[in-house]
PDB file of N, CA, C and O in Angstrom:
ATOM      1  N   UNK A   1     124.216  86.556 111.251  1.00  0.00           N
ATOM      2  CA  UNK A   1     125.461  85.873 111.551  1.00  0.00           C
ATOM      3  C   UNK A   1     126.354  85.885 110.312  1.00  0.00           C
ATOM      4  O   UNK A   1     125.964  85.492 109.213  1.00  0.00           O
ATOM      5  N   UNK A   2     127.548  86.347 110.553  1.00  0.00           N
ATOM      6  CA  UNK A   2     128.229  86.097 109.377  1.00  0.00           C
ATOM      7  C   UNK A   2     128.869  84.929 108.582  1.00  0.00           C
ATOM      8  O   UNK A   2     129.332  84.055 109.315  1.00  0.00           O
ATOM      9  N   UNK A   3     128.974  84.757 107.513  1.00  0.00           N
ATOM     10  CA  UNK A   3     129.308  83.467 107.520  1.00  0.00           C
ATOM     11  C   UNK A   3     130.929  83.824 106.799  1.00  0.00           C
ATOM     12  O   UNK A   3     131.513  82.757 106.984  1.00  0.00           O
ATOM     13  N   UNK A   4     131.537  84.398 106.365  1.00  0.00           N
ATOM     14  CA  UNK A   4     132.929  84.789 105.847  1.00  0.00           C
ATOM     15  C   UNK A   4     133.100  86.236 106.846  1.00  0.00           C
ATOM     16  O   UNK A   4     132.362  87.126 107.267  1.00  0.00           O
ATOM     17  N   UNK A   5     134.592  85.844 106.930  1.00  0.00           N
ATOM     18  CA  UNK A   5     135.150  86.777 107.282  1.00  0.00           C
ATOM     19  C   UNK A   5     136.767  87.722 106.642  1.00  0.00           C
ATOM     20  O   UNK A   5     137.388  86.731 106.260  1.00  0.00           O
ATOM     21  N   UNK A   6     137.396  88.526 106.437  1.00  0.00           N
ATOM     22  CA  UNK A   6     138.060  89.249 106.486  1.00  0.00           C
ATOM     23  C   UNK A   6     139.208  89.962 106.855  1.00  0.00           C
ATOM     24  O   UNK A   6     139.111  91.175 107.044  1.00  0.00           O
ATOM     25  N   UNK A   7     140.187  89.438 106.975  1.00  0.00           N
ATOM     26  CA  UNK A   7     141.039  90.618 107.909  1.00  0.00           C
ATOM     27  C   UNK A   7     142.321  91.276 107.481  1.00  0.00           C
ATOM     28  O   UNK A   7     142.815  90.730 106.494  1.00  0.00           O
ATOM     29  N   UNK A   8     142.974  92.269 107.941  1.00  0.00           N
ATOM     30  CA  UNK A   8     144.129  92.874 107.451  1.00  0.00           C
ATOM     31  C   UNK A   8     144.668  93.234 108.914  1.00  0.00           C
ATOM     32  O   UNK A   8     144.169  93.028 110.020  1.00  0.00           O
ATOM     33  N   UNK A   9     145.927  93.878 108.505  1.00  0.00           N
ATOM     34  CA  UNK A   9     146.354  94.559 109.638  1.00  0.00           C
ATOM     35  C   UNK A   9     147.193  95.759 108.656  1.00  0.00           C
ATOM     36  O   UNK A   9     147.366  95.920 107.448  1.00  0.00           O
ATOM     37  N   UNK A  10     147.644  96.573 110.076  1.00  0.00           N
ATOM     38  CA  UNK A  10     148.126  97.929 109.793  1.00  0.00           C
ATOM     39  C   UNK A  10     148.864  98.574 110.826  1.00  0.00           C
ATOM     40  O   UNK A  10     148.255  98.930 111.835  1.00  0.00           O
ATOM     41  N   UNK A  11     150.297  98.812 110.704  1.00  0.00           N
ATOM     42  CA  UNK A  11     150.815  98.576 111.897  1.00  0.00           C
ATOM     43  C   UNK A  11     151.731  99.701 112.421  1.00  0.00           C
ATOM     44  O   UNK A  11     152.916  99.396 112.285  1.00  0.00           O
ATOM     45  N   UNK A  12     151.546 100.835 112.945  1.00  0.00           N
ATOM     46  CA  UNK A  12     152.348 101.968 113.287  1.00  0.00           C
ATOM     47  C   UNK A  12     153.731 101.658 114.393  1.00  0.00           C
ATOM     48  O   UNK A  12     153.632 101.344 115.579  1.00  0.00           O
ATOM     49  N   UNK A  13     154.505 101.777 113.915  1.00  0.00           N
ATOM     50  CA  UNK A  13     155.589 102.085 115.143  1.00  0.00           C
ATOM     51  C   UNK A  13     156.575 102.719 115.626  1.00  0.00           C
ATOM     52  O   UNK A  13     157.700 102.673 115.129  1.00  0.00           O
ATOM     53  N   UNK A  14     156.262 103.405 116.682  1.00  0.00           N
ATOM     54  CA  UNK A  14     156.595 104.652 117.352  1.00  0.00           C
ATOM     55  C   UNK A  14     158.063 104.283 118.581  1.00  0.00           C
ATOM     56  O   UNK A  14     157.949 103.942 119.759  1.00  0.00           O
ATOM     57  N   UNK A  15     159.299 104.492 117.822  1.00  0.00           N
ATOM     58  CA  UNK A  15     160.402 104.021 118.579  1.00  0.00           C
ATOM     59  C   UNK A  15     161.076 105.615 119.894  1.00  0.00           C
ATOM     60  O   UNK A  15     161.327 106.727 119.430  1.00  0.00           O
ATOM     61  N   UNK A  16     161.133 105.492 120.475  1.00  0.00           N
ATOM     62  CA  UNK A  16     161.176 106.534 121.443  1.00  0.00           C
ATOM     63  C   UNK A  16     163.144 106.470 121.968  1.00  0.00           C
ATOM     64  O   UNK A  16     163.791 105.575 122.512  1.00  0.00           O
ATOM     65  N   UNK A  17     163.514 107.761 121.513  1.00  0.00           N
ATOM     66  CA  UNK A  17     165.099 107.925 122.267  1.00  0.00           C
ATOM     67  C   UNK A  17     164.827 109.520 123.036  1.00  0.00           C
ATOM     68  O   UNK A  17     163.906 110.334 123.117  1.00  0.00           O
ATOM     69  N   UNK A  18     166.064 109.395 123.462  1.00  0.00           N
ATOM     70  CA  UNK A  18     166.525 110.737 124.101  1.00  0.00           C
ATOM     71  C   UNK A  18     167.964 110.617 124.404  1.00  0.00           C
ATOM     72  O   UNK A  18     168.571 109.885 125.186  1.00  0.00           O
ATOM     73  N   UNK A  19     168.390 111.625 123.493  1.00  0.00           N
ATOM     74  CA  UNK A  19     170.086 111.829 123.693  1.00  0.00           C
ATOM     75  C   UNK A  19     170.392 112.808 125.126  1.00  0.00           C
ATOM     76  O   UNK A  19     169.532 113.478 125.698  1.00  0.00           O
ATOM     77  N   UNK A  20     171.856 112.695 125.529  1.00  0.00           N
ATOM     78  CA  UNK A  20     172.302 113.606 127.128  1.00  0.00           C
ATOM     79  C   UNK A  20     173.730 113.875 126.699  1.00  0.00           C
ATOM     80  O   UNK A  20     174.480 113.201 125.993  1.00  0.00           O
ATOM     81  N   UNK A  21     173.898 114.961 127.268  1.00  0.00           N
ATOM     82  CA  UNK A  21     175.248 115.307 126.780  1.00  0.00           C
ATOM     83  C   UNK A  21     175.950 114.037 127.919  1.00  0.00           C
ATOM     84  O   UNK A  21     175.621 113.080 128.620  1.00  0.00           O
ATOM     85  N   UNK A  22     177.003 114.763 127.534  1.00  0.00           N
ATOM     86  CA  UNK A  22     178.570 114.448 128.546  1.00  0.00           C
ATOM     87  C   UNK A  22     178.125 114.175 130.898  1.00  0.00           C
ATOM     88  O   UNK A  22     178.424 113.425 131.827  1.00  0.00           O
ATOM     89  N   UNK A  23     177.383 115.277 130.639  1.00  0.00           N
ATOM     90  CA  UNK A  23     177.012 115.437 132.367  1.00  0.00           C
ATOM     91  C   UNK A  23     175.878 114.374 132.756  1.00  0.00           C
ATOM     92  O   UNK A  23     175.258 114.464 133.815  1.00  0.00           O
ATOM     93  N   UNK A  24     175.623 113.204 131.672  1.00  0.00           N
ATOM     94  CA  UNK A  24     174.802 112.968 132.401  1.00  0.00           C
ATOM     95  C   UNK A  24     174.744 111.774 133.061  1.00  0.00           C
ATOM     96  O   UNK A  24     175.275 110.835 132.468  1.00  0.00           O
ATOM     97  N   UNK A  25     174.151 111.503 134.328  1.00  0.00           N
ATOM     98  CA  UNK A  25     174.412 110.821 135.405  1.00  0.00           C
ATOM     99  C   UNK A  25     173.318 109.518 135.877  1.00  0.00           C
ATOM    100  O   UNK A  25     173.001 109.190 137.020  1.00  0.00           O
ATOM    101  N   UNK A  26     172.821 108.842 134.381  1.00  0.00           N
ATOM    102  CA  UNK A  26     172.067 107.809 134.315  1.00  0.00           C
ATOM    103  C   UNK A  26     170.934 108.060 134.703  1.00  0.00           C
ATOM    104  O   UNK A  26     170.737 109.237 135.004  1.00  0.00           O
ATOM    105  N   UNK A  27     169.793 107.099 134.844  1.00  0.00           N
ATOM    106  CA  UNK A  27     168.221 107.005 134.673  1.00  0.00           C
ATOM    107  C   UNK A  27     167.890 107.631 136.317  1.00  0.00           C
ATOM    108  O   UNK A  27     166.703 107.857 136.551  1.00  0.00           O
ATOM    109  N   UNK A  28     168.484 107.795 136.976  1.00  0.00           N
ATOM    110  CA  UNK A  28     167.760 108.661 138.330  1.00  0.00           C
ATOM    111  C   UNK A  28     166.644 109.524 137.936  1.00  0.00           C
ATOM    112  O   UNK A  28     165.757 109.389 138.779  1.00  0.00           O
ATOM    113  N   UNK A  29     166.348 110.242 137.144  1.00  0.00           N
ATOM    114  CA  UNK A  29     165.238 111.256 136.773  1.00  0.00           C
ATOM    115  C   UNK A  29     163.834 109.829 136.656  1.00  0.00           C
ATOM    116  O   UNK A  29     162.624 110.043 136.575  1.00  0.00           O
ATOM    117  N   UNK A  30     164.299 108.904 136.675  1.00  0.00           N
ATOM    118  CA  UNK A  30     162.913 108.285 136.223  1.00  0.00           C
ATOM    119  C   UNK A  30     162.397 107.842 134.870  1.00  0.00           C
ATOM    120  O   UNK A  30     161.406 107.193 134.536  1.00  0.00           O
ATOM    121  N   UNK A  31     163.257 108.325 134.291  1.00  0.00           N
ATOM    122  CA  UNK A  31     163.147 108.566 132.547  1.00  0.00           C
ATOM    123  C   UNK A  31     162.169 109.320 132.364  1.00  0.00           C
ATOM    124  O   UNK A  31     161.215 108.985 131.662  1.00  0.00           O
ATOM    125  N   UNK A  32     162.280 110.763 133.133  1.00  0.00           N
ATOM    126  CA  UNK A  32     160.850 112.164 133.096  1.00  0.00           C
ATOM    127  C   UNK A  32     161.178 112.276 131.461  1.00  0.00           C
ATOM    128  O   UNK A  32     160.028 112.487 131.074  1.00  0.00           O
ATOM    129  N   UNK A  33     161.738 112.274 130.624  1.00  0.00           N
ATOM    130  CA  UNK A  33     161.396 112.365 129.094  1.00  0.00           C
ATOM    131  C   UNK A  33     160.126 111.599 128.863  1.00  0.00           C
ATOM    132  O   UNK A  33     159.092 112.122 128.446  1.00  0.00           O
ATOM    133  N   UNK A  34     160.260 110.371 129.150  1.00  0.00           N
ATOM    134  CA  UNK A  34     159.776 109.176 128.381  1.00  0.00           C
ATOM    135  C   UNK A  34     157.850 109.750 129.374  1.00  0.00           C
ATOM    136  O   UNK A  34     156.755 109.980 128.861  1.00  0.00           O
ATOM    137  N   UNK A  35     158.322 109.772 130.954  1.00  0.00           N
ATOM    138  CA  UNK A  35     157.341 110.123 131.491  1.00  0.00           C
ATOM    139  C   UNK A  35     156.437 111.316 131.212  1.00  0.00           C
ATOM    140  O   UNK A  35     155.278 111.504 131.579  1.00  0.00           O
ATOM    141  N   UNK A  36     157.341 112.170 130.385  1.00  0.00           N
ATOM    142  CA  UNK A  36     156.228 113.510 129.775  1.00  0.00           C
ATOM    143  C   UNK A  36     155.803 112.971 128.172  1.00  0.00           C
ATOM    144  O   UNK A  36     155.013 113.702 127.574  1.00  0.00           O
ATOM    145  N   UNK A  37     156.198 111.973 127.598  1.00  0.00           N
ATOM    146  CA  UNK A  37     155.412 111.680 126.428  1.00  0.00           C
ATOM    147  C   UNK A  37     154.225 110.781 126.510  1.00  0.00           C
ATOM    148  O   UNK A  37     153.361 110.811 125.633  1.00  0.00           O
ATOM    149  N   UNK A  38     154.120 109.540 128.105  1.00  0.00           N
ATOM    150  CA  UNK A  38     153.501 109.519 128.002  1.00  0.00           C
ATOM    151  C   UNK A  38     151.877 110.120 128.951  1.00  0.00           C
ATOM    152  O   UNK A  38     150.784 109.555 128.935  1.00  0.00           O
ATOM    153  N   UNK A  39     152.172 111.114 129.526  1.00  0.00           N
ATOM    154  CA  UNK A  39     151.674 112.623 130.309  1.00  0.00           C
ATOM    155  C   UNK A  39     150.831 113.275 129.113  1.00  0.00           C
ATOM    156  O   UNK A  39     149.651 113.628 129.114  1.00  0.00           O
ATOM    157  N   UNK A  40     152.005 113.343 127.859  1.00  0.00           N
ATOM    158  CA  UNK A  40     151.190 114.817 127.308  1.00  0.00           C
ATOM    159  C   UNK A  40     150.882 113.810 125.411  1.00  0.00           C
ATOM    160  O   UNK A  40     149.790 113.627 124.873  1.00  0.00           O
ATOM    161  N   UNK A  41     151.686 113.560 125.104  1.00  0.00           N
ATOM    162  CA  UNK A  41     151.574 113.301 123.638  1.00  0.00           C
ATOM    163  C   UNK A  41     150.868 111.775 123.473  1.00  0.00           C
ATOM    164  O   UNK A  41     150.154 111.418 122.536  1.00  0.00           O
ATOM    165  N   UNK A  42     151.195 111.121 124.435  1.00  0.00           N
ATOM    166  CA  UNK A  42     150.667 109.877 124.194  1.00  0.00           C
ATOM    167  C   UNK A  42     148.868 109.876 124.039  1.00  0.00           C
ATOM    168  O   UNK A  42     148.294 109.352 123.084  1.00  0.00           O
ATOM    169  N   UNK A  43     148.327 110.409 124.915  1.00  0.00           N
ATOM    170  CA  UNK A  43     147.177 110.546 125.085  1.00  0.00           C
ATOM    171  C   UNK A  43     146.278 111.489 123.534  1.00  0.00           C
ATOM    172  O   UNK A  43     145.137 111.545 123.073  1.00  0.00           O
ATOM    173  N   UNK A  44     147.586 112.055 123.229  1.00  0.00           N
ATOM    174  CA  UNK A  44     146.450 113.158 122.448  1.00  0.00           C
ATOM    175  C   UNK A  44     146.643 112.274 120.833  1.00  0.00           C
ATOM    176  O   UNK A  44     145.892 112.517 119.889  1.00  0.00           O
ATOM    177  N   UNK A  45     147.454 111.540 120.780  1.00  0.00           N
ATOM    178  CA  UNK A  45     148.054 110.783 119.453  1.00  0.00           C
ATOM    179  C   UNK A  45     146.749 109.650 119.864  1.00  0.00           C
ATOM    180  O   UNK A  45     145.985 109.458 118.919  1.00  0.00           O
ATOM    181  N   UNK A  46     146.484 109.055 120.872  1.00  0.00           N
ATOM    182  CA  UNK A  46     145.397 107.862 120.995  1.00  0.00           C
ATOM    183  C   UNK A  46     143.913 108.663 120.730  1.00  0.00           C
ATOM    184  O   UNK A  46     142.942 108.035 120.309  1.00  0.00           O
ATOM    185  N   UNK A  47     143.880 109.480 120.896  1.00  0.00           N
ATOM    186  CA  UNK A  47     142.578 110.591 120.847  1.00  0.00           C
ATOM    187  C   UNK A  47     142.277 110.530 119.059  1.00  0.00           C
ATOM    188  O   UNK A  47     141.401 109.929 118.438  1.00  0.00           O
ATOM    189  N   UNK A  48     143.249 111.298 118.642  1.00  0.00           N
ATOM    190  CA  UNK A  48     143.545 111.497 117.437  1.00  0.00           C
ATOM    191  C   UNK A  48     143.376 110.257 116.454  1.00  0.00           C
ATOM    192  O   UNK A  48     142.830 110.521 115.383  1.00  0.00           O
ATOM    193  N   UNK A  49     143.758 108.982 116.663  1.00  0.00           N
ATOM    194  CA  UNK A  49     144.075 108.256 116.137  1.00  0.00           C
ATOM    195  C   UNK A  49     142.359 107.763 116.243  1.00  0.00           C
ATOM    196  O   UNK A  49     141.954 107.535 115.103  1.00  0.00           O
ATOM    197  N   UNK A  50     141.250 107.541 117.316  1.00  0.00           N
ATOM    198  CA  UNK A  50     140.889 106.918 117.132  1.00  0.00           C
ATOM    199  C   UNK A  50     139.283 107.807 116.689  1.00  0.00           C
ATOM    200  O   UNK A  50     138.211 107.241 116.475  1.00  0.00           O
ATOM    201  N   UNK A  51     139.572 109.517 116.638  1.00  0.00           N
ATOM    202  CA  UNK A  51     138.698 110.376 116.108  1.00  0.00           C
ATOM    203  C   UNK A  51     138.854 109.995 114.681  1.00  0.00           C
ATOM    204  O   UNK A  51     137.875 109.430 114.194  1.00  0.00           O
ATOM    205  N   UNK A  52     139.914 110.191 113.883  1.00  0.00           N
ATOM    206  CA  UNK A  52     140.161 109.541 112.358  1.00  0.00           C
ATOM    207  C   UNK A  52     139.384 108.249 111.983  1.00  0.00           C
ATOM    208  O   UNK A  52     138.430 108.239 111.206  1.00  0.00           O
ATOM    209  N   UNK A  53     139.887 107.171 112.610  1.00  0.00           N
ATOM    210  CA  UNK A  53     139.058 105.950 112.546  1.00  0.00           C
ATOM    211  C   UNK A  53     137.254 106.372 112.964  1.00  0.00           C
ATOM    212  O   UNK A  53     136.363 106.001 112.201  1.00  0.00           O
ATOM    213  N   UNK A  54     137.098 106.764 113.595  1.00  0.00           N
ATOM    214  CA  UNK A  54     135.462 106.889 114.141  1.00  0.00           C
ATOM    215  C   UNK A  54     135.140 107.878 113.063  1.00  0.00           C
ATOM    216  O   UNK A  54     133.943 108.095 112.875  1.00  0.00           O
ATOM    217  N   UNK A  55     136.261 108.689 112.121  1.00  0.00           N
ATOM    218  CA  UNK A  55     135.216 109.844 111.253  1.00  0.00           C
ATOM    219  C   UNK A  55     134.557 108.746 110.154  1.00  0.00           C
ATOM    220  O   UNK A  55     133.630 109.132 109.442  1.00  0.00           O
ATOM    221  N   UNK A  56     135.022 107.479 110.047  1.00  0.00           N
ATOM    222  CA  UNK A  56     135.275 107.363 108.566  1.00  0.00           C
ATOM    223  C   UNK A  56     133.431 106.051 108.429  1.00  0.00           C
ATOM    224  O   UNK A  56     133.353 105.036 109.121  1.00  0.00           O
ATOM    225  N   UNK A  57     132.486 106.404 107.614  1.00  0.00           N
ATOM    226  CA  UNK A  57     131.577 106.039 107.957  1.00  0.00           C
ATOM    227  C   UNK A  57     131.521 104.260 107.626  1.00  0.00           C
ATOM    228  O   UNK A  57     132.037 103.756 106.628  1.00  0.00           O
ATOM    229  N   UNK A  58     131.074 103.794 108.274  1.00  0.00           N
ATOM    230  CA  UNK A  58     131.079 102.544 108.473  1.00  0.00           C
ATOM    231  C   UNK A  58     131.777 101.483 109.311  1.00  0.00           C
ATOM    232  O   UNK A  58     131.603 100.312 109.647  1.00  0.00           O
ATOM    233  N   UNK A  59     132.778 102.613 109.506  1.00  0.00           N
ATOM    234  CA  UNK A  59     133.776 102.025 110.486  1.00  0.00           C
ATOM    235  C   UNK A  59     133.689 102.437 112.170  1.00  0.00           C
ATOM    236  O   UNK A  59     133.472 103.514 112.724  1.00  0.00           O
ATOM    237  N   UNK A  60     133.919 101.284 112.618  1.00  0.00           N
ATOM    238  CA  UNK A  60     133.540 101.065 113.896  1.00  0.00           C
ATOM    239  C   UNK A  60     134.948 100.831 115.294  1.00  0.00           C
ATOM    240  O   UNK A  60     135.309  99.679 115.533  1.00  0.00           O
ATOM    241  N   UNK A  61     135.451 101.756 115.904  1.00  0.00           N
ATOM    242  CA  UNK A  61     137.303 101.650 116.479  1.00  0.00           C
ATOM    243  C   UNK A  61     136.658 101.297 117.489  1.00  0.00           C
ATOM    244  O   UNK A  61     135.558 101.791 117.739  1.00  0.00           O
ATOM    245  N   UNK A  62     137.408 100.086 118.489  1.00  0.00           N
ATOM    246  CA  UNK A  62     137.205  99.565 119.615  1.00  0.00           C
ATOM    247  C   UNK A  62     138.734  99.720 120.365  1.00  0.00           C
ATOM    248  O   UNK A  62     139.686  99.482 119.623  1.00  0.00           O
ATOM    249  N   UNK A  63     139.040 100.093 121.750  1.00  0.00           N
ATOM    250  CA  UNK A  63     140.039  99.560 122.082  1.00  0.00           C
ATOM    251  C   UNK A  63     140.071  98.145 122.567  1.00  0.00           C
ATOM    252  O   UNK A  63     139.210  97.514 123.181  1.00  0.00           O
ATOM    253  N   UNK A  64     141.679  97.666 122.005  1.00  0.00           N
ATOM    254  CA  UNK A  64     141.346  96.035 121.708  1.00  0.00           C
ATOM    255  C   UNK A  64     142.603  95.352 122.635  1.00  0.00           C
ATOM    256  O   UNK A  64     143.447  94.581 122.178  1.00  0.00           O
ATOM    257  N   UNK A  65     142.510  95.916 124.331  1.00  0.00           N
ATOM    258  CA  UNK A  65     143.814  95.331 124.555  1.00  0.00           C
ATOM    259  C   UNK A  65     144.305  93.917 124.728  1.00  0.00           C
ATOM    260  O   UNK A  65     143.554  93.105 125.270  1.00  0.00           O
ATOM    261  N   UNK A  66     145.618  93.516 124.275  1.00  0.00           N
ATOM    262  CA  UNK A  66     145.434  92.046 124.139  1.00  0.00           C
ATOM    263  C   UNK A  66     146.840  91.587 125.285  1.00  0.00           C
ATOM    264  O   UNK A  66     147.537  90.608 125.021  1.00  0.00           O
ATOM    265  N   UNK A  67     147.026  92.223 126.209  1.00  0.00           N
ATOM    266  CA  UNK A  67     147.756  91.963 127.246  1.00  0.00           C
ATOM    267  C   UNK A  67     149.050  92.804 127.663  1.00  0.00           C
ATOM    268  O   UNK A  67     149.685  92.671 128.709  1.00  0.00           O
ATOM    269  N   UNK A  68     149.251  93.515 126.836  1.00  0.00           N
ATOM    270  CA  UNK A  68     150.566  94.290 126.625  1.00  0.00           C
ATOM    271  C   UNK A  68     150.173  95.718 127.911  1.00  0.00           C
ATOM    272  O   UNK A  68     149.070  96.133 128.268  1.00  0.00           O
ATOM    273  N   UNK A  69     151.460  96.128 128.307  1.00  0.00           N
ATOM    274  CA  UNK A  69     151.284  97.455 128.808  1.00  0.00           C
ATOM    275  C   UNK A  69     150.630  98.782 128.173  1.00  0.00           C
ATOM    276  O   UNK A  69     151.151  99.133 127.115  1.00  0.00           O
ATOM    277  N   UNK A  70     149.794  99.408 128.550  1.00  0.00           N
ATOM    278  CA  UNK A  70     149.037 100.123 127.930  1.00  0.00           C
ATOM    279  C   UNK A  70     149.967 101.748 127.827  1.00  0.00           C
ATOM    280  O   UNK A  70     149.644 102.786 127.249  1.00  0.00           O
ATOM    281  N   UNK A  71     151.307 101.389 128.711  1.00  0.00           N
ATOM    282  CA  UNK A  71     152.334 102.595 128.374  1.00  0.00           C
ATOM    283  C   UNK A  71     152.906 102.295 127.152  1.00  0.00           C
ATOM    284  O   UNK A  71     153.506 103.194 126.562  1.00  0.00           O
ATOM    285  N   UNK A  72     152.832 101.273 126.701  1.00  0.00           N
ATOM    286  CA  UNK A  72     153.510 101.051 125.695  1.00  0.00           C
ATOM    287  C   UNK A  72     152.955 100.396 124.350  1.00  0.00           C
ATOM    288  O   UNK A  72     153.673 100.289 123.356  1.00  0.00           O
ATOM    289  N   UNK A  73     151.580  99.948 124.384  1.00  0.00           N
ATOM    290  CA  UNK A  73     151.103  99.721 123.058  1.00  0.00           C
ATOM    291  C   UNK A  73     149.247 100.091 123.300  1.00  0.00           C
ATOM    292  O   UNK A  73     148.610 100.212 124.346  1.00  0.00           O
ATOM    293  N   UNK A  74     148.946 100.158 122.317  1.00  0.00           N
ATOM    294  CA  UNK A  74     147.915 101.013 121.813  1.00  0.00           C
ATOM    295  C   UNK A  74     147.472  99.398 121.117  1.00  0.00           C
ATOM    296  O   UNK A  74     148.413  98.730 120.689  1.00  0.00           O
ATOM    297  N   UNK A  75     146.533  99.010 121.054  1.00  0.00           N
ATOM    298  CA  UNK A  75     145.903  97.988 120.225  1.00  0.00           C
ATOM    299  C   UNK A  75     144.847  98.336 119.575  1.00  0.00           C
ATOM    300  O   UNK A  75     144.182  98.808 120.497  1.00  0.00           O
ATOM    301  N   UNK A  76     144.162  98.452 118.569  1.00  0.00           N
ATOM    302  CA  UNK A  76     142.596  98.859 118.127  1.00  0.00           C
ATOM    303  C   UNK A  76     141.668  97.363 117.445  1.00  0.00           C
ATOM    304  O   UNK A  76     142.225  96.568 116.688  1.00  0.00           O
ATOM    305  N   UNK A  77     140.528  97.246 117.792  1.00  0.00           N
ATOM    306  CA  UNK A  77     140.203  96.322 116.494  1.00  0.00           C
ATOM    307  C   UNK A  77     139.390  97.404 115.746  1.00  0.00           C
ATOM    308  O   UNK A  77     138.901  98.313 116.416  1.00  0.00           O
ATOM    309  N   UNK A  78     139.223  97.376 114.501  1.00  0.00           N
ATOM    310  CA  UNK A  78     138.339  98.236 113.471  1.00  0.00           C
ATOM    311  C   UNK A  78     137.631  97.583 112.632  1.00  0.00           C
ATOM    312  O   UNK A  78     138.040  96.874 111.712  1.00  0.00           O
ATOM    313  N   UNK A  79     136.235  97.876 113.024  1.00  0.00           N
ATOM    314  CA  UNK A  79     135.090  96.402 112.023  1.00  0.00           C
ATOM    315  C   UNK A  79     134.550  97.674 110.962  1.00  0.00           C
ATOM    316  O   UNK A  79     134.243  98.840 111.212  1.00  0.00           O
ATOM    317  N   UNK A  80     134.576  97.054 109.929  1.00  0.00           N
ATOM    318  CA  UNK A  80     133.538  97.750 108.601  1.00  0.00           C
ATOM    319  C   UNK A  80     132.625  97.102 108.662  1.00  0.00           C
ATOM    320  O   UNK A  80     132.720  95.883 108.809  1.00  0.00           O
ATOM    321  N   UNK A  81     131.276  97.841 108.549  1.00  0.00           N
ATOM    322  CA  UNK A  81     129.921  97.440 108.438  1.00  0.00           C
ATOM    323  C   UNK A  81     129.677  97.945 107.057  1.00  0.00           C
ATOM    324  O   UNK A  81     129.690  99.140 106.762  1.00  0.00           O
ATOM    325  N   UNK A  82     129.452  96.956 106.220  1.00  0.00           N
ATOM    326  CA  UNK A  82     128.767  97.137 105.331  1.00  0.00           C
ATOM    327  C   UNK A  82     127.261  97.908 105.117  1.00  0.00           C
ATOM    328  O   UNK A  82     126.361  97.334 105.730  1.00  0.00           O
ATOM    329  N   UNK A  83     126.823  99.150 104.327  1.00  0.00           N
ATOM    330  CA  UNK A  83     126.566  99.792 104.277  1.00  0.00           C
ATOM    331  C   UNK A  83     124.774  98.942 104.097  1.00  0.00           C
ATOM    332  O   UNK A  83     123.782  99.271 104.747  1.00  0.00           O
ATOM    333  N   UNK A  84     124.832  97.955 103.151  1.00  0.00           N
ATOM    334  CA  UNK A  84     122.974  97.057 102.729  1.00  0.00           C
ATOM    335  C   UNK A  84     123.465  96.296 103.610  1.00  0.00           C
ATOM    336  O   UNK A  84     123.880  95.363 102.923  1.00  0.00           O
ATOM    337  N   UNK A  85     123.798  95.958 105.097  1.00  0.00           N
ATOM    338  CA  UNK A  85     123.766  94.930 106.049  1.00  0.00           C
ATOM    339  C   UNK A  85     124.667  93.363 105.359  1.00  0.00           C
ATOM    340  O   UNK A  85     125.346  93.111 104.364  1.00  0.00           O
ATOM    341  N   UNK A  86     124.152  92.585 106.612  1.00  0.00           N
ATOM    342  CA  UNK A  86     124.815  90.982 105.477  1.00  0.00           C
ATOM    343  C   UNK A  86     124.534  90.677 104.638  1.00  0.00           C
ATOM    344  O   UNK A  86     123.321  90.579 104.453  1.00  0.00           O
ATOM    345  N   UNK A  87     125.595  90.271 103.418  1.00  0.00           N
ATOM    346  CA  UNK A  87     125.489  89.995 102.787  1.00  0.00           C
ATOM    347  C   UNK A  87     125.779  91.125 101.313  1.00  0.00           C
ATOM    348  O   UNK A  87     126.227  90.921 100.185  1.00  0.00           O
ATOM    349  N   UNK A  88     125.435  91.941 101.792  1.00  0.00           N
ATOM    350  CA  UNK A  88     125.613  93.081 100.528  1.00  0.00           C
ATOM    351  C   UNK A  88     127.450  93.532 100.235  1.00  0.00           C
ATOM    352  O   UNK A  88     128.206  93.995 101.090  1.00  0.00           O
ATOM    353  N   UNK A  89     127.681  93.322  99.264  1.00  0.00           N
ATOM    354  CA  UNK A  89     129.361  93.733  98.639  1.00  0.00           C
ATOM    355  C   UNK A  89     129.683  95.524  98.209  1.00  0.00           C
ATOM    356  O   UNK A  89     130.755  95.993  97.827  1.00  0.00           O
ATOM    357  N   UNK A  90     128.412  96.235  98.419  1.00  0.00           N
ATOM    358  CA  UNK A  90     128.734  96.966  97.700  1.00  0.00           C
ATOM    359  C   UNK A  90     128.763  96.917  96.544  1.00  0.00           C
ATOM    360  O   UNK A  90     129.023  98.004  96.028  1.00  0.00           O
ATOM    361  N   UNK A  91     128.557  95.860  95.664  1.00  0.00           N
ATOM    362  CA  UNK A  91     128.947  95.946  93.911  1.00  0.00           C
ATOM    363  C   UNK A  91     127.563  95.925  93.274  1.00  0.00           C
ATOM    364  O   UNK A  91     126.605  95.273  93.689  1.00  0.00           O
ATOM    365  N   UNK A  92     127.583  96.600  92.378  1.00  0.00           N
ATOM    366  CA  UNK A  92     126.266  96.161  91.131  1.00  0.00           C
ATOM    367  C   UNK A  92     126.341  95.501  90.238  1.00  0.00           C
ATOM    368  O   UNK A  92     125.358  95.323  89.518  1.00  0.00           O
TER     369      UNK A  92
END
C-alpha cells in the first residue's frame, strides 16, 4: 500500500480549423474535414501516443476517461512503478 503519493500533469492541445473560399455554403457537409480527422489521424495519433508511453520502462498508460467526448479528448492516467517495488527512490 502506498503511503505518499505524487502527481504532475502534461497537457497537449490540438486546436482544429479549416478555411473555405468565397463558394462556400456553410456546415451542410457535416463538417467531413473535422469527420476525416477523426476517421484517419485521430486514431493513429492515440495509437502513437500511447505506444511511446508503454515503450518507456516502468511506465504503465491507462485510458483514463473522465466524462468528456471521446471525439474530442483523449485522457491518459500514467503510473511509474518504481523499479525495487515500495518504498525504493531509486537513490544510493
Amino acid at each position: 500500500m502506498a503511503v505518499h503519493r505524487e502527481e504532475g500533469r502534461f497537457v497537449v492541445r490540438i486546436a482544429l480549423s479549416a478555411e473555405f473560399g468565397e463558394d462556400y455554403e456553410g456546415d451542410e457537409d457535416g463538417y467531413a474535414w473535422l469527420e476525416q480527422w477523426r476517421a484517419r489521424v485521430q486514431p493513429r495519433l492515440a495509437r502513437a501516443i500511447f505506444a511511446e508511453l508503454r515503450a518507456e520502462p516502468g511506465f504503465q498508460a491507462v485510458p483514463a476517461p473522465r466524462g468528456g467526448s471521446p471525439d474530442e479528448e483523449l485522457a491518459i492516467d500514467v503510473r511509474f512503478e518504481l523499479a525495487g517495488g515500495p518504498g525504493h527512490t531509486g537513490r544510493s
